[in-house]
N, C-alpha and C positions, 0 to 999 in steps of 0.2 A: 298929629301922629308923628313921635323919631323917623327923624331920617335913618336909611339904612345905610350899616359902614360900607363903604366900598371896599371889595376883597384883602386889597392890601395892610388895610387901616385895622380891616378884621384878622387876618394873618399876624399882624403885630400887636397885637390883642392876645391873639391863644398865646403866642411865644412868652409872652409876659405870665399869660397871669399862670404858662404853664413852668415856668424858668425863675420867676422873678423872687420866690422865697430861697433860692441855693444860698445868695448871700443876705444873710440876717439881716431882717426887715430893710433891705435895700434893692429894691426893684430896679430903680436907676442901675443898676447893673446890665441886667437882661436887656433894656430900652439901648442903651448907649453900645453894647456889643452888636444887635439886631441892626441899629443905624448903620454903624462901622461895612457890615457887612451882613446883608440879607439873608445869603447863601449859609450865615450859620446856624437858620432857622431846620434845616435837616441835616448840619454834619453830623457826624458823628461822636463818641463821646469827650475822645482827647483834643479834638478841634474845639470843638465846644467851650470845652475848659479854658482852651487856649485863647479865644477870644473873648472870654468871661473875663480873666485875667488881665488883659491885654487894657483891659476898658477900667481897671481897678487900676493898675499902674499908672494910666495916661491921667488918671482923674485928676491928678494934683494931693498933695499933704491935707490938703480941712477936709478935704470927701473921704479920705481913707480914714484920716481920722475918727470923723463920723459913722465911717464904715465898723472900726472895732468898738465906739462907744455904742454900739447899736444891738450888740452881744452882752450876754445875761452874767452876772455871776456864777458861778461854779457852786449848786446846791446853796445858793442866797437868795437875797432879795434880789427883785429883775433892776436891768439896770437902765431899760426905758417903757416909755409907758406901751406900749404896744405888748407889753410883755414876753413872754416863754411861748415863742413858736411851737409846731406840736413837732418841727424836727427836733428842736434843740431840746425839749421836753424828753421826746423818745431817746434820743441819743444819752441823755443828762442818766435816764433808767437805765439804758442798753449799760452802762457805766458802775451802775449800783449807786448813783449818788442819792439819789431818794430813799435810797437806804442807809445812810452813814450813823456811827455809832457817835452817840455824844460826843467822846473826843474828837473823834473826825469830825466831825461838824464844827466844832469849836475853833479846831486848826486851821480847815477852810475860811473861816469868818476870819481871823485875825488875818491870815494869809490876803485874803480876800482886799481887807482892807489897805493893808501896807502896800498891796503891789499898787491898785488905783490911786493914793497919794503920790508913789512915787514914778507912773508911768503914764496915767491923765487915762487910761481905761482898763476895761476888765482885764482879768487874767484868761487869755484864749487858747485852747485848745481843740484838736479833731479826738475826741474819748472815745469813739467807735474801737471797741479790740481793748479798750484800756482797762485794770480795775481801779481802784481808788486809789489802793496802795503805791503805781505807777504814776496817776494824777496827781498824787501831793509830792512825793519824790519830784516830780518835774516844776511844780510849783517853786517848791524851798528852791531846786537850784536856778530855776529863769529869774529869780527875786533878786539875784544877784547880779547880771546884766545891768551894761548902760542903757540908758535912756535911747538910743537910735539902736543898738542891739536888738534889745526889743520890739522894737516895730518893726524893726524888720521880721523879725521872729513872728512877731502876730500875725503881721498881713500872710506868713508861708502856711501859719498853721488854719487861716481864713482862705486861704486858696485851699490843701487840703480837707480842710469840712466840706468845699462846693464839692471836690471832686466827687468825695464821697456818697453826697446827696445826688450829683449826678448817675450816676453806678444805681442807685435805689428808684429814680424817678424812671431813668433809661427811656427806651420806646416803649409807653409803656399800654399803646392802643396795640402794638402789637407782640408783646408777651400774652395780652389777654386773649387775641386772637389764633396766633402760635398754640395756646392752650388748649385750645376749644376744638381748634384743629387736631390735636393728639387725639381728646376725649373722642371727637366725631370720628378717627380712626378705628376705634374700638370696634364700631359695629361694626361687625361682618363675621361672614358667615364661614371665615375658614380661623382657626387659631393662628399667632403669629403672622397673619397674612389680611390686606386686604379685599376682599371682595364683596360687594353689596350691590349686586344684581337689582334690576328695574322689579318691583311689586314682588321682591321677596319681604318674608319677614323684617329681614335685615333693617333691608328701605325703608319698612312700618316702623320700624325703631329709631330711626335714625329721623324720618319725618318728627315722628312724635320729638324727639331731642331738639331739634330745630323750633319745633312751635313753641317750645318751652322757654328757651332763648328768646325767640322774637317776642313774648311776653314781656320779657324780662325787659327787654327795650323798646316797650311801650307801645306794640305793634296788638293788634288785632290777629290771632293766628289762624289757619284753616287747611284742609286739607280741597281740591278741587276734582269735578266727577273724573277729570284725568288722571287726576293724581299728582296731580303740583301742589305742592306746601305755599302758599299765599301769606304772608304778613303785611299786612296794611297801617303805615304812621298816618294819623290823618293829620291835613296842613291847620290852617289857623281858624277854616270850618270846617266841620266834614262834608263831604261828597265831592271834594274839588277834583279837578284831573291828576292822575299819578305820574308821577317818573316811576317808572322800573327800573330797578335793579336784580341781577341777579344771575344764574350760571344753574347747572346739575349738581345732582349729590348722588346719584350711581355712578357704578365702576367701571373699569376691565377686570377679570381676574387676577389677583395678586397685585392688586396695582398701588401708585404713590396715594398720597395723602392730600395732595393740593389741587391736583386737576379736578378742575367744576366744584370742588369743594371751599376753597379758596372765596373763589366770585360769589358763591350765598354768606357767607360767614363773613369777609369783608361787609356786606351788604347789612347786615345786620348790625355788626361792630360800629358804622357810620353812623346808622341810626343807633342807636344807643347810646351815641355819646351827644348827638342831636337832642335824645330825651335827657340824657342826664343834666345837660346846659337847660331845659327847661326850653328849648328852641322849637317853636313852629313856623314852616315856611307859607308863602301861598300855594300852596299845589301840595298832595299827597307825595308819600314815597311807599311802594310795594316792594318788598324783596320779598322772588320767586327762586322756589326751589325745586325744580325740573325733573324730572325721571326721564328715562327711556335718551339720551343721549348718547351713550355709548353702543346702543344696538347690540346689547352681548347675547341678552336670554332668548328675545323674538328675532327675527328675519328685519326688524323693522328700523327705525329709528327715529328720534325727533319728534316722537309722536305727543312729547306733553307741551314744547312748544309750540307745534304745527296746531294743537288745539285752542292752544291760549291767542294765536293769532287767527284762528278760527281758520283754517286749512285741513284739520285732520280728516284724511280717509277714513271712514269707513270700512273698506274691506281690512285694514288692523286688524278689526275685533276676530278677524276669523284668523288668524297669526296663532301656533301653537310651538309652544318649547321645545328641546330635546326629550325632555320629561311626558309629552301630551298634552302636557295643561295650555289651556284655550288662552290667550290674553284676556276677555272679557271676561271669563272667572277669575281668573288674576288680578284683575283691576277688580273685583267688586269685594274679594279677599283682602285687597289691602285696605279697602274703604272706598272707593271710588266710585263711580255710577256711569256705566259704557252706555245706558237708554238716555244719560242726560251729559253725555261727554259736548254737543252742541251747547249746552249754556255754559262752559268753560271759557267760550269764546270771548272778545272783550273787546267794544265797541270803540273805535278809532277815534272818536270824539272824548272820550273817559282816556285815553293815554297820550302824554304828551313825548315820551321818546320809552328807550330802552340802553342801558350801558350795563356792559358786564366784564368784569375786572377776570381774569384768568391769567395763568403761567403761561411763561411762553412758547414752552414747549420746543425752542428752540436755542442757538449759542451766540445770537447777534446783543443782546444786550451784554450780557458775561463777558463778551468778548470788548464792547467798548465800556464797560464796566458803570452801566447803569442799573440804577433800581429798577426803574418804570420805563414803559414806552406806549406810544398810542398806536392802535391800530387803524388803518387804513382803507381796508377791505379784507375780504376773507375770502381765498384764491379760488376761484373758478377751478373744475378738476375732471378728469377726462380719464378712464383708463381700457387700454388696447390691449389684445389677444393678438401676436401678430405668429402665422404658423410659416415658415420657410421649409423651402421643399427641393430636396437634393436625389441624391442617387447613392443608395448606401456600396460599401464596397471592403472588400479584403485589404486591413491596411499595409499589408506587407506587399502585395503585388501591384496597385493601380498606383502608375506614374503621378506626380503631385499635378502635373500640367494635363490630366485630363481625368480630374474629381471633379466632381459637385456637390462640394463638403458643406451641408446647409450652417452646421455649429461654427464653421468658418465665415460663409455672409453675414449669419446673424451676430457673428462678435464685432464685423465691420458696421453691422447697422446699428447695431449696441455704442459703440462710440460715435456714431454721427449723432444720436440723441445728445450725448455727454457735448456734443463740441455745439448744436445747436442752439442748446440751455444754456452753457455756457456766454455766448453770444448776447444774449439779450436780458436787460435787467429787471428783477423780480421774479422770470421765469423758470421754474424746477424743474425735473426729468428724472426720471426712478425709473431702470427694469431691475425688479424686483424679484422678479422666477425664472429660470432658465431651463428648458429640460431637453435633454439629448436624445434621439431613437435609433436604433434602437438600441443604445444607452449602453453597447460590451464595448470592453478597452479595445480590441482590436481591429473594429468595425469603423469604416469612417460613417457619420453620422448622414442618413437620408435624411430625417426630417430634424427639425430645433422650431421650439414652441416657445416664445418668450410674452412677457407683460409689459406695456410702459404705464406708466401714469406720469401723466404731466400736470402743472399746475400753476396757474396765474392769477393776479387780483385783474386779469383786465383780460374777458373772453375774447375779443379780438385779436390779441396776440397770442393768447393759448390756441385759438383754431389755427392760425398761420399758421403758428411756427408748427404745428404736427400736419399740416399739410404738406408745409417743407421736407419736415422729415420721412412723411410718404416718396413724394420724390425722390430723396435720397433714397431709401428703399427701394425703390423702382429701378433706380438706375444701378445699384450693388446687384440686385436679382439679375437685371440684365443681362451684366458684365461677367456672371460667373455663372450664366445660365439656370438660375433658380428660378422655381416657382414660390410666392408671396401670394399669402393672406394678412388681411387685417380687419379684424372685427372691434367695433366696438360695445367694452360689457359696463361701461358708467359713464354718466354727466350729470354736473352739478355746475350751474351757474356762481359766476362768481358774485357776491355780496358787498354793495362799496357801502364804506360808515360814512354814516351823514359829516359832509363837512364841517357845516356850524358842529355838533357835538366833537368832532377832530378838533376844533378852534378852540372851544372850553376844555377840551380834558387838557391838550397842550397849555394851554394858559396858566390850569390847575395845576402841573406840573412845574414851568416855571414859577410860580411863586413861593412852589414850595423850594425853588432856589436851582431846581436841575435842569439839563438841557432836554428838551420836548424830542424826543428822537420818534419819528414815526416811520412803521414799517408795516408789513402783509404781513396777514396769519397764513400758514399753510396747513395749517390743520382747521377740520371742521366747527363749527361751533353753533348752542343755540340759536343767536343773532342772526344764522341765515336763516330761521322759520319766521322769529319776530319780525324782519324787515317788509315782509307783507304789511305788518299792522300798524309800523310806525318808524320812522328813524330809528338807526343802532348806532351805540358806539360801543370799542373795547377799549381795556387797558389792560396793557401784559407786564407782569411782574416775573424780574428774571428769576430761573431759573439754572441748578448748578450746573454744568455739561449740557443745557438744554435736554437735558432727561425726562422723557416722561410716560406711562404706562409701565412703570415700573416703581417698585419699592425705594429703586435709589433718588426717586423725587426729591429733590431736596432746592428750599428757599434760604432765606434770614430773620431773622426775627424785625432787623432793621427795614429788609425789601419788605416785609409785611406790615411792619408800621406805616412805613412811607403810603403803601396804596392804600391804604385807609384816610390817609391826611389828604393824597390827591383826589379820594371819593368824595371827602368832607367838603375841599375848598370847589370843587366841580359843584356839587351837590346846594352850596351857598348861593353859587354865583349861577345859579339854573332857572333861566325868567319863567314866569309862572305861564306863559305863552309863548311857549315852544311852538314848534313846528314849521 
């Protein structure tokens, strides 16, 4: 049985055999620039060039040499046996030369041959943009160059072809994905807008688009009695244990293009290019396509992962829309089976973890100006009603020294949140709603009703520190003789990612040449229902402004390429005995 490459070995494998045709039939390029520096395996396209280049210059005179005799004649005979690449083929067409009239043809030949007597190689050009007429005018006049004129001349116009071919090849896992992300934009159920609500139509369209794709990359597709889209790669037998992959494909209202959209379609795009290489691992791979995470249409949420890790309630099915409609006629509308939503569930022995790639939703990558980053845990969340209670009053007559201006405590207690949060690292603090009573400009305010939500990867410090800030509450009410309430209307455990999966996506990430930046999600995600059922990991792909539930969504074609490379190189290096 082959040994298998170690990641590295494999990394400088795809760069090759994905790099190595730029310059004509010379591989040794891509190999000797990847050596130089690792890190050129993800820059971008003018780096790229630059150390493609870099690696053509240092070679020495017989390699360059070698390098232009290794280019074809101009509509001739080829000039080494490996013959007519299908760039230089395409490009030779893009050209018209495969179309040349007798004379041209003839001119060529003679041209052809005078320059190779007198310069030891072909005659090289970048013809991208060119017609013929432009080819042979520059012909007749490079015929006339010295003998070192020329080589120079060639190796600028053999740098020029790579760029070119660079510019064409590009990211090109993630243009495909970029795309598919447009298309999957489409559904929905508002014109010019996205919106595609949990078991509307929409989601049934958008499901079915999804099974169609995961087809297409070799996947098993399905819909589940929840209503999860399931695609299943089997490993190198079937029924091996699965890694999961995967995120949501419902919306908010009006919302971006990448959120949970992103994490299935990256999911798929991996595997796809897993099938296209012809690659089986030991162990399956499932990309799931989730419903019901955004909570928009029912009261509910989570409910298609909370099923798949075999948690869902029950009382769900009696959840009904603004509309009436029941969920359990929802669910059996789109396809789904609410009497057999239990066998949705998936036996902890059949999965060996769960990773789900997502935007970040936030401005910490953009800000240190990374593609990727791994997630940590997903924040613990907490949100309070807190009502202060003062003594309303005429605000022209009561002296300031004996009010009890509640919208005045509560703005004092409003900034001890801000200076608490502040204090302690990873933890967030929002009041988010503020409302005055009884709310006329010239009334000092009796009562002020405000929200906090607080938020941390690590529930120990999210309960402190708001218990701190009860005390500080207590002690502002005190002081300025108010009365303080505080209820609490939510909690949600914080969710930590399994270490080892933190240790592989980081690794995944360095190799694809960048720094492993790890940080907390603050926003909710599948992966807190899946961690019931089995280790999670995420990975966040930046995002522009950290923007999201909004149309201004916006990624790169590059950030999107990249998290597919760091699923792929994760996805390789994923022992078949997790856990």
């Amino acid at each position: 049985m082959p040994t298998e490459a170690a990641p590295a070995d494999r990394a400088a494998t795809d760069f090759v055999t994905r790099f190595g045709g730029v310059f004509e039939h010379s591989p040794w390029v891509a190999e000797t620039a990847l050596a130089a520096d690792p890190a050129i395996a993800f820059a971008d396209i003018p780096a790229l060039h630059a150390g493609m280049c870099a690696a053509v210059r240092a070679a020495g005179r017989d390699r360059q040499l070698a390098l232009l005799r290794a280019h074809p004649d101009l509509a001739g005979k080829l000039a080494v046996a490996g013959g007519l690449t299908a760039d230089s083929a395409s490009e030779q067409a893009g050209a018209g030369l495969d179309r040349c009239t007798p004379e041209e043809f003839e001119r060529l030949q003679v041209l052809n041959d005078s320059y190779k007597e007198k310069f030891g190689f072909p005659f090289i050009i970048a013809v991208r943009g060119l017609t013929r007429a432009d080819i042979l005018e520059a012909f007749e006049h490079r015929i006339d160059n010295t003998p070192e004129q020329e080589f120079e001349t060639a190796l600028a116009q053999v740098e020029r072809i790579a760029l070119l071919r660079l510019h064409q090849l590009g990211p090109a896992l993630g243009r495909t994905l970029m795309d598919r992300l447009d298309r999957f934009a489409a559904i929905s159920a508002e014109p010019g807008a996205l919106t595609r609500l949990f078991l509307t139509p929409e989601h049934r369209a958008a499901a079915d688009r999804l099974m169609a794709w995961m087809a297409e990359a070799g996947m098993a597709a399905r819909i589940d009695p929840a209503g999860n889209v399931v695609g299943r790669y089997e490993g190198t037998r079937p029924g091996l244990p699965a890694l999961l992959i995967g995120s949501h494909i419902d919306t908010v209202r009006n919302a971006g293009r990448y959120d949970g959209n992103l994490g299935v379609l990256a999911g798929v795009a991996a595997v796809s290019e897993l099938h296209r290489r012809g690659e089986r691992l030991p162990f399956a791979i499932e990309v799931v396509g989730f419903g019901d995470e955004e909570g928009v249409r029912f009261p509910i949420t989570l409910t298609g992962s909370r099923a798949l890790a075999g948690r869902f309630d029950p009382a769900a099915l009696d959840a009904v829309d603004a509309d009436g409609i029941g969920y359990a006629d929802a669910l059996r509308a789109f396809g789904g089976d609410p009497d057999a939503i239990a066998s949705a569930a998936r036996d902890p022995a059949d999965i060996l973890a769960y990773v789900e790639a997502h935007i970040e939703q936030g401005p910490v990558l953009e800000a240190e100006n990374l593609g990727v980053g791994i997630v940590t845990g997903i924040n613990g969340a907490s949100r309070y009603a807190v009502t202060v209670g003062g003594t309303a009053g005429h605000a022209g007559t009561v002296p300031m020294s004996l009010r009890r201006d509640a919208v005045a405590g509560a703005a004092e207690m409003i900034l001890s949140v801000e200076r608490r949060a502040r204090a302690i690292p990873d933890l967030v603090a929002t009041v988010g709603r503020i409302e005055a009573r009884p709310g006329a400009v010239n009334v000092i305010p009796g009562e002020a009703i405000f929200t906090i939500d607080i938020r941390s990867p690590d529930d120990t410090v999210r309960l402190a520190a708001m218990e701190a800030i009860a005390d500080d509450f207590a002690a502002i009410a005190a002081r300025r003789a108010l009365t303080l309430s505080i209820g609490k209307t939510h909690d949600a455990p914080a969710t930590a990612c399994a270490p080892a999966l933190i240790d592989r996506l980081s690794a995944a990430v360095e190799r694809c040449g960048l720094h492993a930046r790890r940080l907390p999600s603050g926003a909710g995600h599948d992966a807190m229902a899946i961690a019931s059922l089995c280790p999670v990991g995420m990975l966040f792909t930046r995002c522009r402004g950290g923007i999201s539930h909004n149309p201004a969504e916006s990624i790169t074609v590059e950030d999107a390429d990249l998290t597919v490379r760091v699923l792929l190189e994760f996805i390789r290096d994923f022992p078949a005995q997790h856990k």
